[in-house]
N, C-alpha and C positions, 0 to 999 in steps of 0.2 A: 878484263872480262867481268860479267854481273853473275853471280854464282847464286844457287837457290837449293835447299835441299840438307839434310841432317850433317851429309858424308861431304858437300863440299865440291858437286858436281855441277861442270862448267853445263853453263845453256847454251845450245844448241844457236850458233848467231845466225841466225836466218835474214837480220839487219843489223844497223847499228844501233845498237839501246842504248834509251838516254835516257832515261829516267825507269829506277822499280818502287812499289809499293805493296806492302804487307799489312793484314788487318793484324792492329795492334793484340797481342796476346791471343792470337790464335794461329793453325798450321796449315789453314784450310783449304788456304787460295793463296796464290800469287799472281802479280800482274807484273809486267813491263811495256815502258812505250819502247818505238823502235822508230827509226826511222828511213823513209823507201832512199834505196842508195843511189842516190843522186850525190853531184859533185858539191862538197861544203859551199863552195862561195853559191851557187846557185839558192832557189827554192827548194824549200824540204815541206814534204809533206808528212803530219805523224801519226801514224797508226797505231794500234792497238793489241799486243797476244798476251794472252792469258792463260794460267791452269791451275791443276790440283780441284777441290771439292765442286761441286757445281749443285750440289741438290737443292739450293736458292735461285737457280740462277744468274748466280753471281758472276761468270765468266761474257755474261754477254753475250752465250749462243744460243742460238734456236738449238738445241738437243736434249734429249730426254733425260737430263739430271744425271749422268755417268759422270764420273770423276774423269778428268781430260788431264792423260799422264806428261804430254809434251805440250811446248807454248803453240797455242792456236788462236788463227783470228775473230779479233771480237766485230758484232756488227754493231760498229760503232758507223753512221751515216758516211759513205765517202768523201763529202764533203766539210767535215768535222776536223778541221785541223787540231790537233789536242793538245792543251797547252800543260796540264793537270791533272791528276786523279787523286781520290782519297779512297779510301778503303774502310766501313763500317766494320767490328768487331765480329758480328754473327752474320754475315754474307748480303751487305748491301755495297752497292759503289756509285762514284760519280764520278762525272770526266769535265772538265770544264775546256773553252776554245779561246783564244785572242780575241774575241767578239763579242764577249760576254751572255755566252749561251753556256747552259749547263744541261745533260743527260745523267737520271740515275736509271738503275735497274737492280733486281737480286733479292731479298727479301725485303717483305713488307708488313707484316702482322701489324704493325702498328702504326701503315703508313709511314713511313719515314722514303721512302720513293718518290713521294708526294703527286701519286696522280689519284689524287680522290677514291683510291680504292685500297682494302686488307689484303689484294692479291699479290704474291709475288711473281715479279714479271722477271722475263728469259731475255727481253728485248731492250735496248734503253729507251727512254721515254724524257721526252725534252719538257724541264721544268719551266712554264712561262715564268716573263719579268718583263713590266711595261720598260724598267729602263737596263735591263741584261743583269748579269750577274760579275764579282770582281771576286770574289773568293767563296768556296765551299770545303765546309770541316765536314767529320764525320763521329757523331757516338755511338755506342753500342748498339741501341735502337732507334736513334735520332739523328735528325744534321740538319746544319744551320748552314746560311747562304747570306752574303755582303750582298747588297746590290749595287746597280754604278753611283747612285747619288749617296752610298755610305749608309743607308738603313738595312737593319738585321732581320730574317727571318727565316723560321726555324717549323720544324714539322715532325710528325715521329710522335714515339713515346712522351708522356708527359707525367707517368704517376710519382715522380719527384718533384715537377716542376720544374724538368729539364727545358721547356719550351716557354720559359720566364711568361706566362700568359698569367701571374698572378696569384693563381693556386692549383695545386697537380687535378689533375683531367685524365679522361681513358687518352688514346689515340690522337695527333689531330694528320686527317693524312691530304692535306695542301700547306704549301707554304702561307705560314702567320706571322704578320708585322710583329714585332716586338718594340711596344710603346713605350715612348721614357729614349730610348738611344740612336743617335747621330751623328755621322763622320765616323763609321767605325774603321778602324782598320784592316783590321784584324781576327777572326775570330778563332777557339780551339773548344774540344767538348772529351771533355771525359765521362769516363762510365757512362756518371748519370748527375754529371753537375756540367757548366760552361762558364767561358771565359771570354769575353771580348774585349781588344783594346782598341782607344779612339787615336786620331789623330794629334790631340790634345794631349795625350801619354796619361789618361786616365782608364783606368781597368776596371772592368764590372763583372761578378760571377754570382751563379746563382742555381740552382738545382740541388742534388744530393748531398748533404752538411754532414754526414754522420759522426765522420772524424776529422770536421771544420776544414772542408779544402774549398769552403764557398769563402774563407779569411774573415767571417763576420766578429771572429771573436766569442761565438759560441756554437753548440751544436743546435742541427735543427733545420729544416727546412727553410 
């Protein structure tokens, strides 16, 4: 069983869960996928329940920001087979599909939802990509997305330069190419610095240095 909670308290299996995720250092929210019970060798369709904090919107319901004490469903599209989620530190998320479409929703101050707006939405909202998406991380305020031909782009906060555009900026809230990297693999994002690695097994990082986790060899931006 998938256990959630201080004391160690089994979840409620309403389906089969196949996957949970937790925002890194924090208690606020949990998710799990689950999937509809159908017979293994057939089609499985995967949905979505979520709970704990909700005052972002981070659960994915149309409800008025109460905390949801048991797992309930997210309106994630029914048509949304979900291969993936990540989880943002202070209540943003995204869900990605086998088709390379990705959905975020939940906080946004700073844009990092990336639909052109500082609102935080209750609902998911499907991030465009001329050619789909192949992986999404998530940071504190930010998150970056592979696309299918292997270019990086990243949205959200930027006052470290977590969205490698060069030099830190307010907000940027749509997905922004990051120029310079190709074939990426890979990406991960901490606090307020990031990591990407290529196919080629070279690694590039860049945002918050304070105590050199960008590996330059000094501190600093």
């Amino acid at each position: 069983s998938l256990c959630a909670g201080a004391c160690g308290a089994e979840v409620p299996p309403l389906m089969r869960y196949s996957r949970t995720a937790l925002p890194e250092g924090q208690d606020s929210s949990r998710a799990k996928f689950s999937t509809s019970p159908a017979d293994k060798a057939g089609p499985v369709m995967r949905t979505m329940y979520c709970w704990g904090a909700n005052d972002q919107g981070q659960l994915a319901q149309s409800t008025d920001g109460a905390a949801v004490m048991a797992p309930a469903f997210a309106s994630i599209p029914s048509d949304f087979a979900i291969a993936s989620i990540a989880l943002g530190a202070f209540g943003h998320a995204c869900a990605s599909n086998t088709q390379g479409d990705v959905f975020c929703w939940g906080s946004n101050g700073s844009g990092e939802v990336g639909d052109g707006t500082t609102t935080a939405r209750r609902t998911p909202y499907e991030v465009p990509s001329a050619t789909g998406w192949s992986r999404v991380a998530m940071g504190t305020f930010s998150t970056c997305a592979i696309s299918g031909i292997g270019a990086l782009w990243c949205w959200g906060r930027n006052d470290q330069g977590q969205l490698a555009t060069g030099e830190p900026s307010p907000g940027i809230s749509v997905p922004t190419l990051v120029s310079g990297l190709s074939n990426i693999k890979h990406i991960a994002l901490g606090k307020d610095h990031s990591c990407a690695l290529s196919y080629q097994g070279t690694v590039w990082c860049w945002g918050w240095n304070q105590f050199g986790q960008v590996g330059m060899g000094q501190v600093g931006e």
